[in-house]
N, C-alpha and C positions, 0 to 999 in steps of 0.2 A: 643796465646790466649790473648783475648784483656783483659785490667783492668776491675776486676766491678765497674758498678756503685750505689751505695746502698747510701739511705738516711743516713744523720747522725746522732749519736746517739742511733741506735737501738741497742747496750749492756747498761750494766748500767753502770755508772762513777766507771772506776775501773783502776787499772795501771794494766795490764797482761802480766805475764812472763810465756811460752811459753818454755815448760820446755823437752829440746831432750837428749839422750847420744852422737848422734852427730848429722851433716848435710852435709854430706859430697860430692858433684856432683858425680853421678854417682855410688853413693852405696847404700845398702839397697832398691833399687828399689822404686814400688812407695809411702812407707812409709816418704821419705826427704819429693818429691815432695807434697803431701798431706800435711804436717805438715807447708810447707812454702806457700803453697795456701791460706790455712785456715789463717794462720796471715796475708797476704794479704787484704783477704777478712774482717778478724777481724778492720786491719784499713783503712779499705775502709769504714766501718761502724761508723768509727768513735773514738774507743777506741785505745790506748798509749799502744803499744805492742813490749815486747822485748824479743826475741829468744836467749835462754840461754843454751849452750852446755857444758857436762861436761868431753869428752873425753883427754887424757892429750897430744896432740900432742902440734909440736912447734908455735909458732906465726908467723913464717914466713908461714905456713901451711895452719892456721886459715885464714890468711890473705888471701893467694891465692884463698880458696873456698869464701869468702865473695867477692870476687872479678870477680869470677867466677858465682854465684849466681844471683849478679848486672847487668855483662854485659848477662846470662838469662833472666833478668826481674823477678826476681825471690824475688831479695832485691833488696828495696829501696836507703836506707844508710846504710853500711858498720856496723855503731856505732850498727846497730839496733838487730844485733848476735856479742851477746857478749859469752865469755868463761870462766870459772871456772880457768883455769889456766892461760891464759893470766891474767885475774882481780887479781889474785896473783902475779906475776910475776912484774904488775907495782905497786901496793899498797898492800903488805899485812897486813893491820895493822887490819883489818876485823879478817883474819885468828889469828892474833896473841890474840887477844878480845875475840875469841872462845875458844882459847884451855885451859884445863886441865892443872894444873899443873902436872908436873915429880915428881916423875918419875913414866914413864908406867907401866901398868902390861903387864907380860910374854905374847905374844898372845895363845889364846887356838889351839890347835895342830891338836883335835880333832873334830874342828866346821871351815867346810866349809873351808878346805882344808890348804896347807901345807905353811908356810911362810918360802920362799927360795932366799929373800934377800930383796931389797928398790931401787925401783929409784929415782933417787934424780931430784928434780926440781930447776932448776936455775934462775934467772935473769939473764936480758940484761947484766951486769957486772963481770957474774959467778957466783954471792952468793949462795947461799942455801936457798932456801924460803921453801922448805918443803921435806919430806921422803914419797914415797908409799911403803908400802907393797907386793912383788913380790907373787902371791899368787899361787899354781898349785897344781891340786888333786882334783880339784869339780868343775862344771861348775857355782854353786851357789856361787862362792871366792867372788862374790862383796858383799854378806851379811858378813864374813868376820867382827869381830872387830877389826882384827890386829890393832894394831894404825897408824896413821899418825901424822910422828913427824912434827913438827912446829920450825921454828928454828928462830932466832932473826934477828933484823932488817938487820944486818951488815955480818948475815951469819957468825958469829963464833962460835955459837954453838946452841945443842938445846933448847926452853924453856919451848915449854908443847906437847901437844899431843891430839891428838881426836880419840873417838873411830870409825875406820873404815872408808870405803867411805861413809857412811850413813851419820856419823858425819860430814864429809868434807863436802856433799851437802846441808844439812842444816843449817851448819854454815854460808855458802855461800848466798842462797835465804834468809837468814835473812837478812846479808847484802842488799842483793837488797830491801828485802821490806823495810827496814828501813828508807831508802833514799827516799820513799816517803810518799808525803805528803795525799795519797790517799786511801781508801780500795786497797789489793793488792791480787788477785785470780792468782794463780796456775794454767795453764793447762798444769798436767802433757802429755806426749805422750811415753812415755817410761815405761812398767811395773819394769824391774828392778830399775830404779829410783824411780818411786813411791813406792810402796814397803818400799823402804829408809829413803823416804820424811816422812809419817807418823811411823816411828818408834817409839817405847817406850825405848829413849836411849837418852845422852845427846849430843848435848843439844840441845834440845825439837824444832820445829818448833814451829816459833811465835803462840800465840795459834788466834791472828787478821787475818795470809794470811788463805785463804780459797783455797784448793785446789779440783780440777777439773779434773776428769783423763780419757783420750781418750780409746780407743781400736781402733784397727788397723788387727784384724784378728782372725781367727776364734779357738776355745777355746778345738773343740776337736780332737780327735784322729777316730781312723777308729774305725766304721764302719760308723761314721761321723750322728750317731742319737744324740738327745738329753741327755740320757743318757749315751753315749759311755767313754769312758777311756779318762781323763786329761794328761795331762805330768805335770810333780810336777812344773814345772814355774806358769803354771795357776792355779793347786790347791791351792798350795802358796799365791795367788795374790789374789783371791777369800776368800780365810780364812780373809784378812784383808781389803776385801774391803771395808766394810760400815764404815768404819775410813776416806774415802772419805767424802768430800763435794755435788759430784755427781760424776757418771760412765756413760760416754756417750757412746753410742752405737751407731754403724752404720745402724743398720735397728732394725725395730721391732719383726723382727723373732727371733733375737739373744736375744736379751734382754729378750721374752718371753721364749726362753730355759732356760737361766741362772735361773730366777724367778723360773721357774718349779723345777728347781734343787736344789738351795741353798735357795728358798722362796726369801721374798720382802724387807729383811732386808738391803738392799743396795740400797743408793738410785741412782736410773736409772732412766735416757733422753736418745731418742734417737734422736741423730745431725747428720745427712747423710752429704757424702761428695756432694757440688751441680757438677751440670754436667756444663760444657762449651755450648754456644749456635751461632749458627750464624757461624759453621765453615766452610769452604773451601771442598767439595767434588768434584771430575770429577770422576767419577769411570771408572777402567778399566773391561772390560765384564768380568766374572770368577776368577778374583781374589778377594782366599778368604784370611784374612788378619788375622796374629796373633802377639799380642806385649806381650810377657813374656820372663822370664829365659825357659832354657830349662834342668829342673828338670824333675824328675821326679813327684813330687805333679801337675805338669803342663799339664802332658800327651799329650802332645804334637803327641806320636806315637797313641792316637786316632784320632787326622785328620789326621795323614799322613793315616792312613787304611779307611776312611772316603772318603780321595779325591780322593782313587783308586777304590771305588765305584763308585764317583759321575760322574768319567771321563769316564764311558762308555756311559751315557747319555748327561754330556756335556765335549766332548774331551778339549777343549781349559783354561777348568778350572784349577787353580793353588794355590797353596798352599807358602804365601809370612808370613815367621816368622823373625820380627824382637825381639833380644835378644840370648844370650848368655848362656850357663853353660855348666854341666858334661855329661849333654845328649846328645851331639852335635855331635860326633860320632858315637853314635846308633841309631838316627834319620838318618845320612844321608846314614846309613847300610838298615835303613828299607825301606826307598825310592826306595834304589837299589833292593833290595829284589823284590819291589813289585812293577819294572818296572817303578815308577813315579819319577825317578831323574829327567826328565828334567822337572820337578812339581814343584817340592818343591826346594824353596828358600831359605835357612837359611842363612840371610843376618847377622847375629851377631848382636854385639850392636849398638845403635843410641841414639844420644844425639839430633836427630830430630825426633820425632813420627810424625811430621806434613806433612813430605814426607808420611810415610809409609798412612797417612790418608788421604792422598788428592788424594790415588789411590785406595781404598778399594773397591771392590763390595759389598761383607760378611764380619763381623766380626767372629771367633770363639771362644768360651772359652771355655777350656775344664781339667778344675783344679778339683784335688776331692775336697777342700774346699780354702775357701775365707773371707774376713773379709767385703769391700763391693768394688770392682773392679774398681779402677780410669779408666779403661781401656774399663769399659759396659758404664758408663758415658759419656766418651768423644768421643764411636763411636755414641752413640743417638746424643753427639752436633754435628757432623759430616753430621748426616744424614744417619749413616752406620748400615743397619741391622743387629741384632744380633741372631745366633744362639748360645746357651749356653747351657751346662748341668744345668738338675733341682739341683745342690746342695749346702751346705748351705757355705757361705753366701751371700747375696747380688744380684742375680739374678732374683728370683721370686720376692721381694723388690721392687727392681728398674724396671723390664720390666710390672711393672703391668699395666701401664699407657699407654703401649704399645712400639712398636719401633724392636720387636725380639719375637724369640720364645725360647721355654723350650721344651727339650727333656730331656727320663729319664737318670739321671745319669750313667754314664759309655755303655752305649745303643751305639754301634758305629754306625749299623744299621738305627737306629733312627736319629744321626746325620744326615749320609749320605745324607736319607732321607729328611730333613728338609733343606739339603743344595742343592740337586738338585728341590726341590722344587721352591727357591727362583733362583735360575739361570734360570730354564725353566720358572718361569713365570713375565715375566718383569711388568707384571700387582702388582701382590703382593709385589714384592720387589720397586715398587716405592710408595706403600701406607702404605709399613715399615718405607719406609724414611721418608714419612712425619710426622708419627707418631711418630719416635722417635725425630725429631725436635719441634714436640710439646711437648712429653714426657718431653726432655731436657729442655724448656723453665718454665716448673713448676717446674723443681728440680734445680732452679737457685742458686746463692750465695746468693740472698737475702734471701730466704725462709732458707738455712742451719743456715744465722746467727742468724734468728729470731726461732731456734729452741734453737739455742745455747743461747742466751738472755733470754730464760726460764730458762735452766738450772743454766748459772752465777748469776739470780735475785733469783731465789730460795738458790744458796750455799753461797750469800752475807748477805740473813734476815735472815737465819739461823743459829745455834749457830752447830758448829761440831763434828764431833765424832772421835774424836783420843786423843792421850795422849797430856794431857794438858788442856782438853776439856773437858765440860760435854756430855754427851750422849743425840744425838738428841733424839725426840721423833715423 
């Protein structure tokens, strides 16, 4: 994918840090790759933006994936993803300016699971720059106050303590905003971080950074309506949203759910990821192309049953999935099942989607929910038709401009259908393609950032809502 190129200055003068739990090549799928586009595209625009991770691995580690990310084209400079533990490890005197005086209190036993020991964080020299809380017994441990002890410059003993990871991260992004000389916005991208970031605990985020916080996927559970059942992360996350600065949304479907349900008391933008344009296609006739894990949220064993339809009308049709997981077994049981082994491909992982793209006929997606698909986006910049299930999120959004079609959710039939349509008629499937290259051409990086520039100009002149702060109005 080539650089954008976007006017400069279109955010407002701000320093943004660019706030992950980690970034790791190759994990969490396409939440890294979105999270390091979008900073991309942030300063390709113009604005001074640094990617801030708070996972506690070592430096040699950190190092490798910054390394890794550059020779992707992914990061520019190395400097530019910085670490909460590395930044300790070589200056803690930030960390030591934060903490509480000792001695701590007992951690509670009873809130957010069980403290069953400390990892100790060292310097390059061995010292001790700090103690975490080993925490097990609630998937919720990172809210967790156990303390984190802090220990002196020379590492021979401890001298204060903070309360939790909560405390650790915000002791942290002070430090960073501090060091400049600018307005400093937050773009959270992690809910269990944010979460943290606006706590009512000490000590207090600066009440000056203004922070900003992403979503990345979809908010419910089945039966995937707008009213349907939460998992306690997101109802959690939602009780304390409006203590944001803004909640950016990936489409405007989402956004009008959430409204309908908790009302308008949070304030919501919606920022779409842009699509890639001008990409590389040669299609090969009947293959139809899929890039996911191979979960079950994915369903993947609906095109495998899908292409065993479409193959009586077009025999030479095929079914190429790139990605990995637990399903990977019982897809290639249902293949055999249902005679299409020598169909379907389950080529594993790729750390090139550019091969799997520059042979696609079809794209398929076939997941019971989504946040907004880096995956529909970049077969419109491809030129790659999309069949998709109608479900939320990000589909009906994205294809309305055209480029694919919608069929109803879970409908195999209907798939089928909509995919032997597009191989029998070479007429429709070349006037998918250019509609989704036009599609694509409107939902560029420029237009995402200039969505984003609303929401950062709007959370900089405003005064915010979280502790420490008055209450927008």
């Amino acid at each position: 994918m080539t650089d954008p190129v976007l006017p400069d200055s279109v955010l407002p003068d701000a320093d943004y840090l660019v706030l992950a739990s980690r970034l790791i090549p190759d994990r969490d799928g396409g939440f890294t790759i979105s999270v390091l586009r979008r900073a991309q595209d942030m300063a390709a625009a113009g604005a001074r933006v640094t990617l801030l991770t708070v996972d506690p691995g070592e430096r040699a580690d950190h190092d490798r994936d910054r390394a890794e990310w550059v020779r992707r084209g992914l990061l520019t400079d190395p400097d530019d993803l910085r670490n909460l533990f590395d930044d300790a490890r070589a200056d803690a005197g930030w960390l030591r300016a934060a903490a509480l005086p000792l001695p701590a209190p007992a951690p509670d036993e009873d809130a957010h699971g069980t403290v069953t020991g400390a990892r100790v964080i060292a310097d390059a020299a061995g010292r001790t720059v700090l103690e975490l809380p080993v925490i097990s017994g609630d998937p919720a441990w990172h809210l967790s106050s156990a303390p984190v002890t802090v220990w002196s410059e020379d590492g021979a003993a401890p001298v204060g303590w903070l309360p939790g990871f909560g405390g650790l991260y915000r002791a942290w992004v002070n430090a960073r905003a501090a060091a400049s000389a600018r307005p400093v916005a937050v773009l959270c991208e992690a809910r269990q971080v944010g979460e943290l970031l606006v706590a009512d605990a000490p000590p207090l985020l600066d009440p000056a950074i203004r922070v900003l916080h992403t979503t990345h996927a979809c908010h419910l559970q089945a039966p995937y309506t707008w009213d349907a059942p939460m998992d306690a992360a997101w109802s959690r996350w939602l009780d304390i949203a409006d203590r944001f600065d803004g909640v950016l949304w990936l489409t405007p479907s989402q956004q009008r759910d959430v409204e309908r349900r908790v009302g308008d008391g949070i304030r919501s933008f919606v920022v779409p990821h842009p699509a890639p344009s001008g990409l590389a296609n040669d299609p090969v006739a009947g293959r139809i192309v899929m890039l996911n894990t191979l979960s079950a949220r994915k369903r993947v064993d609906h095109a495998t049953r899908a292409l065993a339809t479409v193959r009586a009308s077009v025999p030479h049709a095929e079914l190429h999935v790139y990605g990995d997981g637990p399903e990977r077994a019982a897809l290639q049981s249902l293949a055999d099942e249902l005679g299409v082994a020598d169909a379907v491909v389950l080529h594993g992982h790729t750390a090139d989607p550019e091969a799997a793209w520059a042979t696609a006929d079809l794209f398929a997606l076939t997941s019971t929910n989504e946040g907004q698909p880096l995956v529909v986006l970049e077969a419109l910049g491809h030129g790659v038709p999309v069949v998709s299930y109608d479900m939320p999120y990000g589909p009906r959004d994205t294809l309305a401009r055209g480029g694919g079609m919608l069929v109803p959710d879970g409908d195999v039939d209907a798939l089928a259908g909509a995919l032997t349509a597009l191989l029998t008629g070479p007429g429709v499937r070349a006037w998918l393609s250019d509609a989704a290259r036009a599609a694509a051409a409107q939902m560029d990086a420029a237009s995402s950032m200039r969505a984003l520039a609303v929401a950062a100009r709007a959370a900089l002149d405003a005064p915010a809502s979280r502790p420490g702060r008055p209450p927008h109005r």
